[in-house]
TIKEMAR-793998 format. One record per atom (N, C-alpha, C): x, y, z; residue in three letters; atom name. Coordinates in pm, whole numbers. Layout:
BEGIN
<atom X="X" Y="Y" Z="Z" residu="ALA" atome="CA"/>
...
end
This chain:
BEGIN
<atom X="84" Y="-118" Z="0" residu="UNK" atome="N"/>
<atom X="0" Y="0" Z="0" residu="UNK" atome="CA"/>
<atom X="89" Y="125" Z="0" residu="UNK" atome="C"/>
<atom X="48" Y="208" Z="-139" residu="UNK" atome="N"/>
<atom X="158" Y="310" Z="-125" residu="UNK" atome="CA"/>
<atom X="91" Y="434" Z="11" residu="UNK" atome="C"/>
<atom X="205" Y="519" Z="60" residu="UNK" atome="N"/>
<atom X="181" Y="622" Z="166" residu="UNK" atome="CA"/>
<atom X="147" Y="712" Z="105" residu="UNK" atome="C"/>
<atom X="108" Y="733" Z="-14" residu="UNK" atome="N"/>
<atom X="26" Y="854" Z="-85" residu="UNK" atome="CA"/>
<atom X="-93" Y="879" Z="-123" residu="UNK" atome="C"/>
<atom X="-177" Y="949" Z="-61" residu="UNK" atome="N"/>
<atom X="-309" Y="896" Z="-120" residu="UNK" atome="CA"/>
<atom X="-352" Y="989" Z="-206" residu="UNK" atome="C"/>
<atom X="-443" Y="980" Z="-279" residu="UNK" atome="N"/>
<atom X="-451" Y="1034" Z="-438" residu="UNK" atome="CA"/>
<atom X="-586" Y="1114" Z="-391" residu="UNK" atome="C"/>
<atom X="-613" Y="1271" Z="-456" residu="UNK" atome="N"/>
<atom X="-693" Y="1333" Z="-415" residu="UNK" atome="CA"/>
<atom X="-854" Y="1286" Z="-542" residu="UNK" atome="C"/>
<atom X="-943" Y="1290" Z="-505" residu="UNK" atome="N"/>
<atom X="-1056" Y="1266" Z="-608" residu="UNK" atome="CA"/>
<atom X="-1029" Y="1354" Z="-681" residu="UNK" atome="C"/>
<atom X="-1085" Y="1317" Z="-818" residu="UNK" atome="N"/>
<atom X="-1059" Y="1425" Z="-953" residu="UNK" atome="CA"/>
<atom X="-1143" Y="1485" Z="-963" residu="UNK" atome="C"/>
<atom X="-1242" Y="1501" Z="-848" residu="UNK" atome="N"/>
<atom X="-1335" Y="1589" Z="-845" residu="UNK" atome="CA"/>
<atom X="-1302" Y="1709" Z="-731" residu="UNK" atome="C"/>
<atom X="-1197" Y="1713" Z="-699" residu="UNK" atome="N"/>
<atom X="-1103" Y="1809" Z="-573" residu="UNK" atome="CA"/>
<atom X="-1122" Y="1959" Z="-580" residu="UNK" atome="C"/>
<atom X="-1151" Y="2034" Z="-543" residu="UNK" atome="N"/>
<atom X="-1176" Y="2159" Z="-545" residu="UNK" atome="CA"/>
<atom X="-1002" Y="2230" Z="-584" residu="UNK" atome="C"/>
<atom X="-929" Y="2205" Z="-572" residu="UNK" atome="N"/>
<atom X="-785" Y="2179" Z="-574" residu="UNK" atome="CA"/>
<atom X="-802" Y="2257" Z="-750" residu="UNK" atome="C"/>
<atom X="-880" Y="2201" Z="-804" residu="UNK" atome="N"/>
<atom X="-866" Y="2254" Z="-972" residu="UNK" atome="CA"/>
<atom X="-913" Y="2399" Z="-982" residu="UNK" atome="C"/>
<atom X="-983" Y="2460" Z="-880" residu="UNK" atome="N"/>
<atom X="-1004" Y="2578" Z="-863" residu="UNK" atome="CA"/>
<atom X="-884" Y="2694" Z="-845" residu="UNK" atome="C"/>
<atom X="-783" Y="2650" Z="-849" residu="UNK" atome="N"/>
<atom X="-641" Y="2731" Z="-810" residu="UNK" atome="CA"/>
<atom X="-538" Y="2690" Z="-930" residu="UNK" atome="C"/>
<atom X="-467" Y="2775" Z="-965" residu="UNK" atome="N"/>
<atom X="-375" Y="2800" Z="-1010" residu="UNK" atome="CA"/>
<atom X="-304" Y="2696" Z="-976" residu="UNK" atome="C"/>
<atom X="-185" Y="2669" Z="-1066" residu="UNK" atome="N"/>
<atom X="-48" Y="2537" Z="-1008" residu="UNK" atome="CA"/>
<atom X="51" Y="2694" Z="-894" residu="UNK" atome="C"/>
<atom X="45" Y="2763" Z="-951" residu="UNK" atome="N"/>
<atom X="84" Y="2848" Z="-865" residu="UNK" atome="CA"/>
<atom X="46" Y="2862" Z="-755" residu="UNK" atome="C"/>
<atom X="-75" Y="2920" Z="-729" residu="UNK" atome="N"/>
<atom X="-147" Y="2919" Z="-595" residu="UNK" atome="CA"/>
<atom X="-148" Y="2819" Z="-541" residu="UNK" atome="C"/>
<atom X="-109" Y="2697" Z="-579" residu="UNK" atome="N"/>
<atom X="-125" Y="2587" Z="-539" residu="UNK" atome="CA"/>
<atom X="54" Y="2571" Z="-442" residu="UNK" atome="C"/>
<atom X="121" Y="2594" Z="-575" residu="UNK" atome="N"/>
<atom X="277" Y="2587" Z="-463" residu="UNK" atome="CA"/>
<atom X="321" Y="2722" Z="-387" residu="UNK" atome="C"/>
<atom X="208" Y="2843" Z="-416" residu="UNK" atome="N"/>
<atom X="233" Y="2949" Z="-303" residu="UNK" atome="CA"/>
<atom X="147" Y="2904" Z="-136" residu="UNK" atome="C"/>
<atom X="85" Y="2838" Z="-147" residu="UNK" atome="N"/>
<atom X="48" Y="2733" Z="-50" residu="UNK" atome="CA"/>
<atom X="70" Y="2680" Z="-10" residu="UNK" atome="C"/>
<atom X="153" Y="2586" Z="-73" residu="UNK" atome="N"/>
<atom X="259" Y="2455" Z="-19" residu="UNK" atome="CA"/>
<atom X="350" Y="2546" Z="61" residu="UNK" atome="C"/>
<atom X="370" Y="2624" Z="28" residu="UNK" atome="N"/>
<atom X="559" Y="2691" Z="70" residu="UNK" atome="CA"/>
<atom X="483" Y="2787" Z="170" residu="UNK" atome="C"/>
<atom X="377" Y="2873" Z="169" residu="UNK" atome="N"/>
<atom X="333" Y="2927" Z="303" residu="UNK" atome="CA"/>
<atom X="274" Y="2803" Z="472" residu="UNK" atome="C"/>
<atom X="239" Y="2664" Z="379" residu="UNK" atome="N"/>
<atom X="252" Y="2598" Z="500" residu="UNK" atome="CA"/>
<atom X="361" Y="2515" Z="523" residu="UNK" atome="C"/>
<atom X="513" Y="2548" Z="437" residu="UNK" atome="N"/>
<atom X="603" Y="2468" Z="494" residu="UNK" atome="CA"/>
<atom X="726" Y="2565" Z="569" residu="UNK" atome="C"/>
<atom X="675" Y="2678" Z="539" residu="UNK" atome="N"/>
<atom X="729" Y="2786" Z="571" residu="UNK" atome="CA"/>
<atom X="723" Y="2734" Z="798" residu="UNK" atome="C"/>
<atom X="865" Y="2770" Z="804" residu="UNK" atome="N"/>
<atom X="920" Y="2768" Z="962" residu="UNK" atome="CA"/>
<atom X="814" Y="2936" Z="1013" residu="UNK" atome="C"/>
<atom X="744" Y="2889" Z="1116" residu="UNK" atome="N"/>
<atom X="689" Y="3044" Z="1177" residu="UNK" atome="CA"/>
<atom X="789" Y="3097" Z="1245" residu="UNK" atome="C"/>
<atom X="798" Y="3191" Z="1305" residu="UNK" atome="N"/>
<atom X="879" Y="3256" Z="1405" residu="UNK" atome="CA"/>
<atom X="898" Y="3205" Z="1522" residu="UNK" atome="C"/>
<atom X="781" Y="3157" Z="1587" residu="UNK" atome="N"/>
<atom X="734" Y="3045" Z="1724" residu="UNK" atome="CA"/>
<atom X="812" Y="2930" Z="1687" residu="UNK" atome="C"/>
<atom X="826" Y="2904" Z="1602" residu="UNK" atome="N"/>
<atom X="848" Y="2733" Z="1577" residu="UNK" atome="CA"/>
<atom X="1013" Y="2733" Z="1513" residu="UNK" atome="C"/>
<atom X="1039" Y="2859" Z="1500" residu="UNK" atome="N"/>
<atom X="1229" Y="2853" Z="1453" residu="UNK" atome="CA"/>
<atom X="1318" Y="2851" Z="1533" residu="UNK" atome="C"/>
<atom X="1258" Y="2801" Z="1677" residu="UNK" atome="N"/>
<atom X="1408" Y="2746" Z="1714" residu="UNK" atome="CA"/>
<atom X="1404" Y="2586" Z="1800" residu="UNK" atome="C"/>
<atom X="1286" Y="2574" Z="1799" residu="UNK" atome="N"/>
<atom X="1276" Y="2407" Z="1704" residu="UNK" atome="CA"/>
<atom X="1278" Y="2361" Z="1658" residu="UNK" atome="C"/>
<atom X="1247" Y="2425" Z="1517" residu="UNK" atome="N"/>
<atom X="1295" Y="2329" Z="1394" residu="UNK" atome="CA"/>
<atom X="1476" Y="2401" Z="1274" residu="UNK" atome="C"/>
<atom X="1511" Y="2510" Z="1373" residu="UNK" atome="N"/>
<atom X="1596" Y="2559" Z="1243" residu="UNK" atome="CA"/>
<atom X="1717" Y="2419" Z="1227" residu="UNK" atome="C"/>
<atom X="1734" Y="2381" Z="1291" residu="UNK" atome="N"/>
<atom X="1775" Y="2248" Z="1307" residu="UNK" atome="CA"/>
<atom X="1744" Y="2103" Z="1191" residu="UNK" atome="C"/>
<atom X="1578" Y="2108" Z="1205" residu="UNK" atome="N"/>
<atom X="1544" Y="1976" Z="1134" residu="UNK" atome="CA"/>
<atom X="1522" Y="1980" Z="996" residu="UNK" atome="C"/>
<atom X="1632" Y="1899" Z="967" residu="UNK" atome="N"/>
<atom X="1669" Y="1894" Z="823" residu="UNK" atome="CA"/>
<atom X="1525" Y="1882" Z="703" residu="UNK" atome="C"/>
<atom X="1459" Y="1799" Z="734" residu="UNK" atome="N"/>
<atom X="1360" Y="1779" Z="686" residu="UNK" atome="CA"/>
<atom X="1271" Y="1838" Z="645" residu="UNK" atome="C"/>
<atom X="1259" Y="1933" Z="763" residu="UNK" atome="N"/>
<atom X="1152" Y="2093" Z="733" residu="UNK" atome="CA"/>
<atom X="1257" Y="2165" Z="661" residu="UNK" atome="C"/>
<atom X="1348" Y="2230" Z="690" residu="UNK" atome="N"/>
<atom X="1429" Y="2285" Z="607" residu="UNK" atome="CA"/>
<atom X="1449" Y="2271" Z="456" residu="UNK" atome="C"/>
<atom X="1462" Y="2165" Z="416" residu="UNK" atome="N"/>
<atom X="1482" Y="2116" Z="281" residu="UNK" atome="CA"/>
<atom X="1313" Y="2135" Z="233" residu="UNK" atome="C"/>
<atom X="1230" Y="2098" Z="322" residu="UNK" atome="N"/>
<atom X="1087" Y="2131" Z="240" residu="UNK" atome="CA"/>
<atom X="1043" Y="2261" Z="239" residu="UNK" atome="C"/>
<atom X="1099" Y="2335" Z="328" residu="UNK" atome="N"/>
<atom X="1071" Y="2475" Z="272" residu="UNK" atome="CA"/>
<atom X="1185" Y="2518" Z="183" residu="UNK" atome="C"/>
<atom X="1272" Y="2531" Z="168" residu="UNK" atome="N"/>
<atom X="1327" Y="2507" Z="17" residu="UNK" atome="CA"/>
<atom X="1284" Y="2519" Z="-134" residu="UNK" atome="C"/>
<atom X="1236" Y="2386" Z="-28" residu="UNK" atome="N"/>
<atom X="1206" Y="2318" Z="-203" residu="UNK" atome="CA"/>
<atom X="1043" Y="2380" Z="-304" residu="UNK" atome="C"/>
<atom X="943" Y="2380" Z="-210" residu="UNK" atome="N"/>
<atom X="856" Y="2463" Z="-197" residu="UNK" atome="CA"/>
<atom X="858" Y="2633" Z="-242" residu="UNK" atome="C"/>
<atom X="985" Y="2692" Z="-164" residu="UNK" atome="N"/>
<atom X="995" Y="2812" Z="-242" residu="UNK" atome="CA"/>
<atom X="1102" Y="2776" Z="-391" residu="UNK" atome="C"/>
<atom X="1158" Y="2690" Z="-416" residu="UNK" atome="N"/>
<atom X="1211" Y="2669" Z="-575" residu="UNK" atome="CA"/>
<atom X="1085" Y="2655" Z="-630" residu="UNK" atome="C"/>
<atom X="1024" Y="2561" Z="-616" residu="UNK" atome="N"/>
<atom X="904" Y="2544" Z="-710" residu="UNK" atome="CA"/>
<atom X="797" Y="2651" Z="-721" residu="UNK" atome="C"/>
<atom X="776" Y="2742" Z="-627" residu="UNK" atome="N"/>
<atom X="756" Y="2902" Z="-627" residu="UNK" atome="CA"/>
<atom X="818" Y="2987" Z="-757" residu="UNK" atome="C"/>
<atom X="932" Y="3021" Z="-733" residu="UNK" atome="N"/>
<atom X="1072" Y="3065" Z="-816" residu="UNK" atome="CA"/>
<atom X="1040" Y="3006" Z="-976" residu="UNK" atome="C"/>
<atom X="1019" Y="2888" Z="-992" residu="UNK" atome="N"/>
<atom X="1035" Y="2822" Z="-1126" residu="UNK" atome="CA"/>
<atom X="900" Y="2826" Z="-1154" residu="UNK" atome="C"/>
<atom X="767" Y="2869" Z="-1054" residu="UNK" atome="N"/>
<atom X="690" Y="2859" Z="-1161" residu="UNK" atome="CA"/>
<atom X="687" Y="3075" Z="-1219" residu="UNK" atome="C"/>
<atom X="700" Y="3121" Z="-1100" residu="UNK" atome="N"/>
<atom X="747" Y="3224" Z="-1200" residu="UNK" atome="CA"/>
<atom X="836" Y="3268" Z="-1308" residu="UNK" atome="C"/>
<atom X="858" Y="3163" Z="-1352" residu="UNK" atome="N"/>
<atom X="981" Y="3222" Z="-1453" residu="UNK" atome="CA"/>
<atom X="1138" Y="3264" Z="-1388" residu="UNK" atome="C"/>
<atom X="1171" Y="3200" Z="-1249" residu="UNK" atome="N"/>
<atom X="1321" Y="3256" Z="-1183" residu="UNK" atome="CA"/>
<atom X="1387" Y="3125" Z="-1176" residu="UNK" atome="C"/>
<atom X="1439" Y="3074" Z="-1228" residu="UNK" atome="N"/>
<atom X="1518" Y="2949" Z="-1240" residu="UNK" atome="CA"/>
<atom X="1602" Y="3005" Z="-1171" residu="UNK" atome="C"/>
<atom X="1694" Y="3086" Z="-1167" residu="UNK" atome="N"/>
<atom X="1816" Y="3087" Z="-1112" residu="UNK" atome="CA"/>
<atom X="1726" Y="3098" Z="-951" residu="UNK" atome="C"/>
<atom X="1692" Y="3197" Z="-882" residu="UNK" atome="N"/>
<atom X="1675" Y="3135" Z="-782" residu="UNK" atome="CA"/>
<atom X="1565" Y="3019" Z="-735" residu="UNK" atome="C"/>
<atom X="1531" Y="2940" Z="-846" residu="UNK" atome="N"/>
<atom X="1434" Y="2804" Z="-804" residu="UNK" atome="CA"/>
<atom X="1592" Y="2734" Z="-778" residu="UNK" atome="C"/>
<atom X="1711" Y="2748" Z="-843" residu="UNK" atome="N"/>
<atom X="1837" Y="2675" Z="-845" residu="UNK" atome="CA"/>
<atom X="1910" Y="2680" Z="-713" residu="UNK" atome="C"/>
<atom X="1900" Y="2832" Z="-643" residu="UNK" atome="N"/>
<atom X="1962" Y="2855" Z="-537" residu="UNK" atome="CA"/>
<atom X="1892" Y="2813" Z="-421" residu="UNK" atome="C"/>
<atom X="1745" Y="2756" Z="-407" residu="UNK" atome="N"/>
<atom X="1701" Y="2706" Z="-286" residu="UNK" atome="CA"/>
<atom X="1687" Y="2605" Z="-345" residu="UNK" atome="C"/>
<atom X="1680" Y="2515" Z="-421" residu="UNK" atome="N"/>
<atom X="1715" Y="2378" Z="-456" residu="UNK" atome="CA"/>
<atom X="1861" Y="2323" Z="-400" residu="UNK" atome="C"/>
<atom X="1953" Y="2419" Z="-421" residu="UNK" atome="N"/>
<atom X="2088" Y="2373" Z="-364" residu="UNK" atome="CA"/>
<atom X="2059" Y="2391" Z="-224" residu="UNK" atome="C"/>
<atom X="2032" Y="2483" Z="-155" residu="UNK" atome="N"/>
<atom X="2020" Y="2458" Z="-41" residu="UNK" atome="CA"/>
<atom X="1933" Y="2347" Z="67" residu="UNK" atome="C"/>
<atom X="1802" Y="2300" Z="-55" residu="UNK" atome="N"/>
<atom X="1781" Y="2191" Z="21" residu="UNK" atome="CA"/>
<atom X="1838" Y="2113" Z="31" residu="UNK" atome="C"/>
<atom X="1910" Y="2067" Z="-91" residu="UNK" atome="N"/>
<atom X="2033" Y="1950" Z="-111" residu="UNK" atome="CA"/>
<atom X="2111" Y="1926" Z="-13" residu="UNK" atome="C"/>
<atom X="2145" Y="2123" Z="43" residu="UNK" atome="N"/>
<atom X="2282" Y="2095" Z="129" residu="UNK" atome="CA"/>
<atom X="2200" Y="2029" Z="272" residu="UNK" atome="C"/>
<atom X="2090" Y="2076" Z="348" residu="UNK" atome="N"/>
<atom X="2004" Y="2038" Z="448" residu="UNK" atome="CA"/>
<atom X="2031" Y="1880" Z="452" residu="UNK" atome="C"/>
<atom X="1986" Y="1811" Z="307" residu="UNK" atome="N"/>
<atom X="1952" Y="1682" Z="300" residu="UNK" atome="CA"/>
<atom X="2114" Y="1606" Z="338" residu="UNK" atome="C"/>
<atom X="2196" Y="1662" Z="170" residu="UNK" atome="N"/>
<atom X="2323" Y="1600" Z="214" residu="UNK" atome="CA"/>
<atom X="2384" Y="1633" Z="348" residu="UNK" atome="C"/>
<atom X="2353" Y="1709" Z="426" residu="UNK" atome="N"/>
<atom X="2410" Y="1754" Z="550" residu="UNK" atome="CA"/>
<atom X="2578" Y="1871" Z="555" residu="UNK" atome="C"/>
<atom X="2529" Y="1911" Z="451" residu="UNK" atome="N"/>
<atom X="2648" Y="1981" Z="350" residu="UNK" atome="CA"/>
<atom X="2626" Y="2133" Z="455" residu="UNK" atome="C"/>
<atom X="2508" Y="2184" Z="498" residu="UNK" atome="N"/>
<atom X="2482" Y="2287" Z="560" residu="UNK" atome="CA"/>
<atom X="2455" Y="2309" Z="701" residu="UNK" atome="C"/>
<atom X="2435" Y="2388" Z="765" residu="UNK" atome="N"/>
<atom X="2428" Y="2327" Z="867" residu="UNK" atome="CA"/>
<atom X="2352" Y="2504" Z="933" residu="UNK" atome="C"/>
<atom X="2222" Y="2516" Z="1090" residu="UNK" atome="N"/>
<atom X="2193" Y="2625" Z="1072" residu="UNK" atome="CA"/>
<atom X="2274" Y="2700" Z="1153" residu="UNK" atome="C"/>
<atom X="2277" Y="2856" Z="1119" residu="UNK" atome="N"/>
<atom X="2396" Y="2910" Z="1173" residu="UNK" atome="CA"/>
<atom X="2313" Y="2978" Z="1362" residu="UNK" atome="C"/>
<atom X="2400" Y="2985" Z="1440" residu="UNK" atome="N"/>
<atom X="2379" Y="3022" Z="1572" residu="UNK" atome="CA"/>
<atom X="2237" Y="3163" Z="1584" residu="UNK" atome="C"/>
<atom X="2148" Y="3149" Z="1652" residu="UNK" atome="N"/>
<atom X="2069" Y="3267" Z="1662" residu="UNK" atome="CA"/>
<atom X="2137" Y="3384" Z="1668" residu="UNK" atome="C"/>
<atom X="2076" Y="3490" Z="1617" residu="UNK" atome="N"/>
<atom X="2201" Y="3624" Z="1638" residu="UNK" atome="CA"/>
<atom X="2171" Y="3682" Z="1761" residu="UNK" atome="C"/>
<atom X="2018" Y="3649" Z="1817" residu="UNK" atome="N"/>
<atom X="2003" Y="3688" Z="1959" residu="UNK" atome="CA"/>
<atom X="2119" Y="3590" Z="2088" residu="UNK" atome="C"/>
<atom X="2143" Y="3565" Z="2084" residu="UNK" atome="N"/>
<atom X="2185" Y="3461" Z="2157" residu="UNK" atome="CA"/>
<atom X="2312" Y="3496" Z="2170" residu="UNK" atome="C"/>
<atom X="2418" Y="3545" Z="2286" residu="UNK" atome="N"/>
<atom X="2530" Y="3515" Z="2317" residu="UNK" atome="CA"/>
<atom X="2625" Y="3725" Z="2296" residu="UNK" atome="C"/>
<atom X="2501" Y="3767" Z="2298" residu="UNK" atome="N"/>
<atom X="2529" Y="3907" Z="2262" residu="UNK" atome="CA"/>
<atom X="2550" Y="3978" Z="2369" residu="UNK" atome="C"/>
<atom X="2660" Y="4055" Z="2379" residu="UNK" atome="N"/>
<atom X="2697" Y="4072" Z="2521" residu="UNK" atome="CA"/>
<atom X="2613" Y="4254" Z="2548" residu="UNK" atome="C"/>
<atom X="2530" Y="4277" Z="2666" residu="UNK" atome="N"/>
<atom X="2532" Y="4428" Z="2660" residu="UNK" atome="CA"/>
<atom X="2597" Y="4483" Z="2764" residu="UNK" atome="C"/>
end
């Protein structure tokens, strides 16, 4: 049994744009503010918001940056990246 389940072809889903459709995807894979310093860490979310805003990027017509958050999910996945320290954090007054 595959883990994907297939939406009816009767889905309201056809009412939207492929656009609106991946400006959607990427506003709910999008890290909130509440939730970024739990997940700036997990690779997984990271790479899917990424990837989400490439497919954003490429359906407007911006390949080069659908290319530059494509590499960066890569790096998330391959573990090539890594997230950098909060800038709040460790600031002396």
């Amino acid at each position: 049994m595959s883990q994907f389940t297939q939406l009816p072809k009767s889905s309201q889903l056809n009412e939207f744009t492929t656009l609106e459709l991946a400006q959607a995807l990427m506003e709910r894979l999008s890290i909130s503010p509440n939730d970024w310093h739990r997940l700036k860490s997990n690779r997984n979310s990271r790479a899917s918001e990424q990837i989400a805003a490439a497919l954003v990027y490429l359906l407007n017509n911006q390949p080069q940056e659908a290319l530059a958050r494509l590499e960066q999910a890569s790096g998330w996945l391959d573990r090539s990246i890594s997230a950098p320290p909060c800038p709040s954090h460790g600031e002396k007054r």
